[in-house]
C-alpha positions, 0 to 999 in steps of 0.5 A: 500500500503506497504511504500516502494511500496508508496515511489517508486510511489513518485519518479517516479510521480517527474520524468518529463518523463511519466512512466507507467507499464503493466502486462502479459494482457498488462493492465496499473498498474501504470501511473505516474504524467507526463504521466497523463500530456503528454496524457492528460488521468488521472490515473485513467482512464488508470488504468487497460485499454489495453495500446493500448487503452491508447496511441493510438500509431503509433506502437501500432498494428504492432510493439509494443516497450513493446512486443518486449521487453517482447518477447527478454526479452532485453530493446528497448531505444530511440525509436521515435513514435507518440502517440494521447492525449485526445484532439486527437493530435498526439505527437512526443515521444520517448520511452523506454521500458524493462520487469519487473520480480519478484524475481525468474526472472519471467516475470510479465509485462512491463515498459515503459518511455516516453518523450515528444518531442515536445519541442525538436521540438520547440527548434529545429525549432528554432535553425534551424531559426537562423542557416539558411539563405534563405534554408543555414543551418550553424552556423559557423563563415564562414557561418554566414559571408557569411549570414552577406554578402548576402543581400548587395550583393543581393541589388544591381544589380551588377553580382556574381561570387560564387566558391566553390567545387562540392556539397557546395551549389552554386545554393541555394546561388544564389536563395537566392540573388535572393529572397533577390533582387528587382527581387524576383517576376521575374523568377530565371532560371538556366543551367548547362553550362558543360552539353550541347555542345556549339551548344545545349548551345547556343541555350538553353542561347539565343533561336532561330527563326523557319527555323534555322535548319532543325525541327525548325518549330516555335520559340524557348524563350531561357533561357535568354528570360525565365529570362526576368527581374528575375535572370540568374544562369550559373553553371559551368562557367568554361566549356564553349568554347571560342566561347561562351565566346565571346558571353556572354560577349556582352551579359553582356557588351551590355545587347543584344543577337541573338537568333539563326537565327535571324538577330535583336538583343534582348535587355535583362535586367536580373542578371546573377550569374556565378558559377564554382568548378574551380579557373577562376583566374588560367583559365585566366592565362592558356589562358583557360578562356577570360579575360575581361570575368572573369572581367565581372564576378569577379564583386562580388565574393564570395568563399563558403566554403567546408564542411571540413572547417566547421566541426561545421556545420555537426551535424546541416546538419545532424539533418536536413537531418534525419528530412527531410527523416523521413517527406518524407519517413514516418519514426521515426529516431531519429538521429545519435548514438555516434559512427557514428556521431564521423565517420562523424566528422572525414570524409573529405567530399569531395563531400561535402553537397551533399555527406552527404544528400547522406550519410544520404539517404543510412543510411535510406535505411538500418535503419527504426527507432530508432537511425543511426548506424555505421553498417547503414552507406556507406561501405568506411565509415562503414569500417573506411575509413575516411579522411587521415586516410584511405590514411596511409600506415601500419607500420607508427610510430606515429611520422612519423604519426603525421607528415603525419597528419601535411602536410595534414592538412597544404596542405588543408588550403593551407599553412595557419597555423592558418586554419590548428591548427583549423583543428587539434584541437590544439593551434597554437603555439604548431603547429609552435612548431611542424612544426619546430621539423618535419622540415616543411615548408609551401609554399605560395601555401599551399604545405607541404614539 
């Protein structure tokens, strides 16, 4: 073996990605110390077998890396398969592959390197335990707060008001209270109170008795009767009538209820979670929304956050979400490129998680393997269409542009300067600087002027 030859096969058997080549029969000609380790086969057992019978991969008979490389004469990197060791388990990879040419650009063969991802996995599943709580992803200092909040309030038996925008999650909270409370073993039942007219809601809460109305044959357990001793979600709380106010609010004073066309009234002993997108505090002062039902419900309040107030989340929702695709879908995605997860970060979300897991189900659609392109996500976004930017007229001079970006930051935190400087990604004195340079003012409801 020429010296040169022997010193080349060194430096690839200290790599810790397997590396091994082929020739035109597609027959292995080297096959590095790590490979050996990865797939368990020594090397001289691979030496000069097919490498599909080597690998035993995923891809192997219908669409081999190392071929499509060789056919398009271009490298294929990053790309996520499965291969079966020596002992018959199947193991996550992710591959690289490129032609090999002689010196008068003939192709001779192929090499590919490999990298085990079954660390990556462990690692993975383990950040995903300690940035998760009860099904919660998050690792931000909101979230970690809230995660820190939970099981006290879970603890006790006293009834929740959860606020947040549409798509922050509000019903995985409130089966987290209810996994974390004495009442785990009890049913968690939850109806969405702006879907159904009050008579359908009624009837759904509280049930009714055969003869009430006409095909009403036999009785009928409503929801509450359903989440007897468990937990009771209202979503959207905000939507129901002022009629059905009154009656939930003897339900929660009294603990009793009627179920349509009956004429004794059935004690109840289940935990009632409220929700709503809206501000019921701004509801009361409206005259929309009963008083002394808010106070029912305010017992113990908890504002989620949106996803625009926690940006640091966005990469770890998005790493779960591609791993849950990839499970239900049979598909090897790898993640996001740089590009398209730079036009996430940058995005306002103002559909929130839901918007996301729909951001990420779309990319499937268009992207079988390898990495999420810009090009595999939503129109609006493919085309640049992200946050304020896609609001700002042409012709805007970068100052009357910064000035833009410093009312819309200021109007989202709602006048608070420290949540805005954060936002911005810049120290909050420099934001006070230039608050006073552009001549804005914050007004207590967080109004830019």
């Amino acid at each position: 073996m020429p010296m040169q030859e022997a010193v080349h096969n060194q430096l690839l058997d200290s790599v810790p990605d397997g590396v091994f080549t082929v020739d035109t029969e597609w027959r292995v000609t080297f096959f590095n110390r790590a490979a050996e380790q990865i797939t368990g086969i020594p090397r001289r057992e691979a030496l000069g077998r097919p490498c599909c019978e080597v690998f035993r991969a995923s891809i192997c008979e219908s669409a081999c890396a190392l071929k499509q490389a060789l056919t398009t004469r271009r490298t294929v990197a990053n790309k996520v398969v499965y291969i079966v060791n020596a002992l018959g388990e199947r193991i996550p990879i992710s591959i690289s592959t490129a032609p090999l040419k002689d010196a008068n650009g003939k192709i001779i063969g192929g090499v590919e390197s490999f990298r085990d991802l079954r660390l990556v996995n462990e690692l993975r599943k383990e950040a995903e335990q300690q940035d998760s709580f009860s099904d919660i992803i998050g690792r931000s200092a909101a979230m970690r707060q809230l995660f820190d909040l939970l099981p006290a309030v879970a603890e006790s038996d006293s009834t929740v008001l959860l606020e947040g925008s549409s798509g922050t999650g509000k019903e995985l909270f409130a089966r987290a209270l209810h996994e974390l409370s004495g009442r785990k073993s009890k049913r968690f039942v939850a109806i969405n109170c702006g879907a159904l007219p009050d008579t359908l809601l009624e009837s759904e809460l509280f049930g009714y008795k055969a003869g009430a109305f006409t095909n009403a044959r036999k009785d009928k357990p409503g929801r509450f009767a359903l989440a007897e001793g468990g937990t009771m979600l209202l979503d959207e709380i905000g939507d129901i009538s002022p009629a059905m106010q009154t009656r939930l609010l003897r339900v929660l004073q009294e603990r009793v209820y009627e179920p349509l066309g009956g004429v004794e009234p059935v004690r109840c002993n289940v935990r009632v979670i409220a929700a709503t997108n809206k501000s019921l505090g701004a509801l009361v002062k409206e005259g929309r929304f009963r008083e002394d039902l808010y106070y029912r419900v305010h017992v113990v309040r908890i504002e989620l956050p949106s996803l625009r107030e926690r940006r640091e989340d966005i990469p770890l929702l998005i790493d779960h979400f591609v791993t849950r695709f990839n499970r239900l879908r049979g598909r090897d995605v790898a993640g996001l490129s740089d590009g398209a997860l730079a036009r996430l970060m940058e995005y306002d979300f103002p559909g929130n998680v839901r918007e996301l897991e729909n951001i990420i189900e779309h990319a499937f659609v268009l992207c079988r393997r390898g990495l999420i392109e810009t090009a595999h996500l939503p129109p609006p976004l493919r085309d640049g269409e992200s946050g304020v930017a896609s609001r700002l007229p042409a012709g805007l001079t970068l100052k009357a542009m910064e000035k833009l970006l410093l009312r819309d930051a200021l109007r989202r935190t709602q006048g608070n300067r420290a949540a805005a400087a954060r936002e911005l990604g810049i120290d909050v004195s420099t934001l006070f600087r230039k608050i006073k340079a552009f001549g804005l003012k914050a007004s207590p409801r967080g109004k830019a002027k």
